[in-house]
C-alpha positions in Angstrom: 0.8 -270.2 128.1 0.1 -273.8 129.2 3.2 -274.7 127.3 5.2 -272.2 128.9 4.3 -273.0 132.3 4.8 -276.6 131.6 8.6 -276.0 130.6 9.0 -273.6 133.6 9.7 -270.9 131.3 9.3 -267.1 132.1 7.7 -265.4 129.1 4.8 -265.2 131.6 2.7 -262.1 131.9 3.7 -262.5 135.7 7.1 -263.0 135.4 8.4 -261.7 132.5 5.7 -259.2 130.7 7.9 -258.4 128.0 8.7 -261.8 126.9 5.3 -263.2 127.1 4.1 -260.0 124.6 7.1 -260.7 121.9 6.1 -264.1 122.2 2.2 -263.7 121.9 3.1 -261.2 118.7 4.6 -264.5 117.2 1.6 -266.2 118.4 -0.6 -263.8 116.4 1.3 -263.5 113.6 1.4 -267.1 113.0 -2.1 -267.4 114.1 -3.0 -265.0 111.4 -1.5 -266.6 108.5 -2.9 -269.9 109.3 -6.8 -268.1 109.2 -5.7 -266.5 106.1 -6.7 -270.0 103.8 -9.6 -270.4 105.9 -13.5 -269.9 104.7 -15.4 -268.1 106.8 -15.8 -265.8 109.6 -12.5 -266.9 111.7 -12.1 -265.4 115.5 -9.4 -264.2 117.4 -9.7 -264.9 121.1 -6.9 -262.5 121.8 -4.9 -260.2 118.8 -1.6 -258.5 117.6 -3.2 -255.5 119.4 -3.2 -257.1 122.4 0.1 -258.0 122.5 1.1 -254.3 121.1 -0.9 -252.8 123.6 1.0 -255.2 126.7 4.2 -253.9 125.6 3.6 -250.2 125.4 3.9 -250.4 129.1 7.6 -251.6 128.7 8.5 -249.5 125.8 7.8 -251.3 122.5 10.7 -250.1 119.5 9.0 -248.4 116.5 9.3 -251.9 114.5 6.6 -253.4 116.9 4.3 -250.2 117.0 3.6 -250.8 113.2 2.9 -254.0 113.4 -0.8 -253.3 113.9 -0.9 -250.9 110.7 0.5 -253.9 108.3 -1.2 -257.1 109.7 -4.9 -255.7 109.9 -8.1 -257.4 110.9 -11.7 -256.8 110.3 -13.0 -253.5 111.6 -14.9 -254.3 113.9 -13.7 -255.9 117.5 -15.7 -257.6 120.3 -14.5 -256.4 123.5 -16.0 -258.0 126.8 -15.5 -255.5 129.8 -14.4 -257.8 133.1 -17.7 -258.6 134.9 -17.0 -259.0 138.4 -19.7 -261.8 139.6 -18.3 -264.3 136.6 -14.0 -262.8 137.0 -11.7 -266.2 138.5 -8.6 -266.2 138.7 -6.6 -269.5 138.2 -3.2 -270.9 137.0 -3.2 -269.7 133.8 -5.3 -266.1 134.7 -3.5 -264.8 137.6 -4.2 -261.1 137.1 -6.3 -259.8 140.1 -9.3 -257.8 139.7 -7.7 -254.0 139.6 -5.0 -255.6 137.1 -8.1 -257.3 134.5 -9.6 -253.3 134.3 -6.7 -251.7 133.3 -5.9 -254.4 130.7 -9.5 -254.1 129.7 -9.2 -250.2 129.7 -5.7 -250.2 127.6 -7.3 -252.5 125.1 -10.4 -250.2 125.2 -7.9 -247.5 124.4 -5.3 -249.5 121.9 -8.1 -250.4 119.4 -9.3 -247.1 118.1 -5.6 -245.8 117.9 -5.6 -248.2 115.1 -8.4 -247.7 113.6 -10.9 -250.7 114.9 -14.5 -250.1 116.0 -15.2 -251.8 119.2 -18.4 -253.1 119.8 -18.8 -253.7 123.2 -20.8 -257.3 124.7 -22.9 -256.2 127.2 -23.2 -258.3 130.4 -25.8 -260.7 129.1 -26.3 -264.5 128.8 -24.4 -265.7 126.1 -27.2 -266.3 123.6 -27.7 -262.3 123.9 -24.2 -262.1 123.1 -24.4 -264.8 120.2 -27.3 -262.6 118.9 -25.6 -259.3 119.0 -22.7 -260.8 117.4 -24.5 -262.0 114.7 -26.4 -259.0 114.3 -23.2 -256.8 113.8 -21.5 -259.9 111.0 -24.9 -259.6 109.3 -24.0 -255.9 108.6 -20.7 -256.4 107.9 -19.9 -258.0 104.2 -17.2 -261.3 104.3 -14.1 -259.8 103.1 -12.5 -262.5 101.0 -9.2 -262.7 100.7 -8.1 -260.6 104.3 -8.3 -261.6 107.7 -11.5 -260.6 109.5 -14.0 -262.0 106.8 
């Protein structure tokens, strides 16, 4: 995104929604096969789902819709609901406070409809976070070889 506003270009959720989710599905997809030769748990600040889910708005073709059936993840996703006393907005996170909600509702939504268990973080410091993170890997066996070890 930084790059994007730096170039004054308009595949910005604000802007231009559909362009920015074809252009984060790039993102993802790229960002996926570079985890693929990597040991390790590896994390995903933001997915193919996400982007999927940002263009069902808009209409995604039937091309897009699979995307989310053939480039998998591990099963289980960390979803962190918007927590009003810590939510800013700022140049790069200019959705307001209705807007952050429905995204986290649609991606709430988006996940199971492809078969991903979310796990929600609960509105706790972030060691409680770490902790319960950890706590849900140590159940989960490393899956060598796909993404989502």
């Amino acid at each position: 995104m930084q790059a994007e506003i730096a170039a004054g270009g308009s595949a910005l959720p604000w802007v231009d929604l559909e362009a920015f989710a074809r252009r984060a599905i790039e993102l993802a997809l790229d960002d996926r096969e570079r985890a693929g030769d990597w040991a390790g748990w590896v994390f995903f600040d933001r997915s193919l789902i996400d982007a999927v889910a940002a263009l069902d708005p808009v209409g995604a073709d039937a091309s897009i819709g699979r995307l989310p059936i053939t480039h998998r993840y591990h099963p289980a996703v960390f979803l962190t609901p918007p927590w009003p006393e810590i939510y800013e907005t700022d140049a790069e996170r200019k959705l307001g406070w209705d807007e952050a909600v429905a995204e986290y509702d649609r991606l709430a939504q988006a996940y199971p409809k492809f078969g991903y268990r979310i796990v929600v973080l609960p509105r706790a410091s972030v060691e409680q976070r770490a902790d319960l993170v950890l706590a849900e890997l140590a159940n989960c066996p490393q899956q060598v070889g796909s993404i989502g070890r």
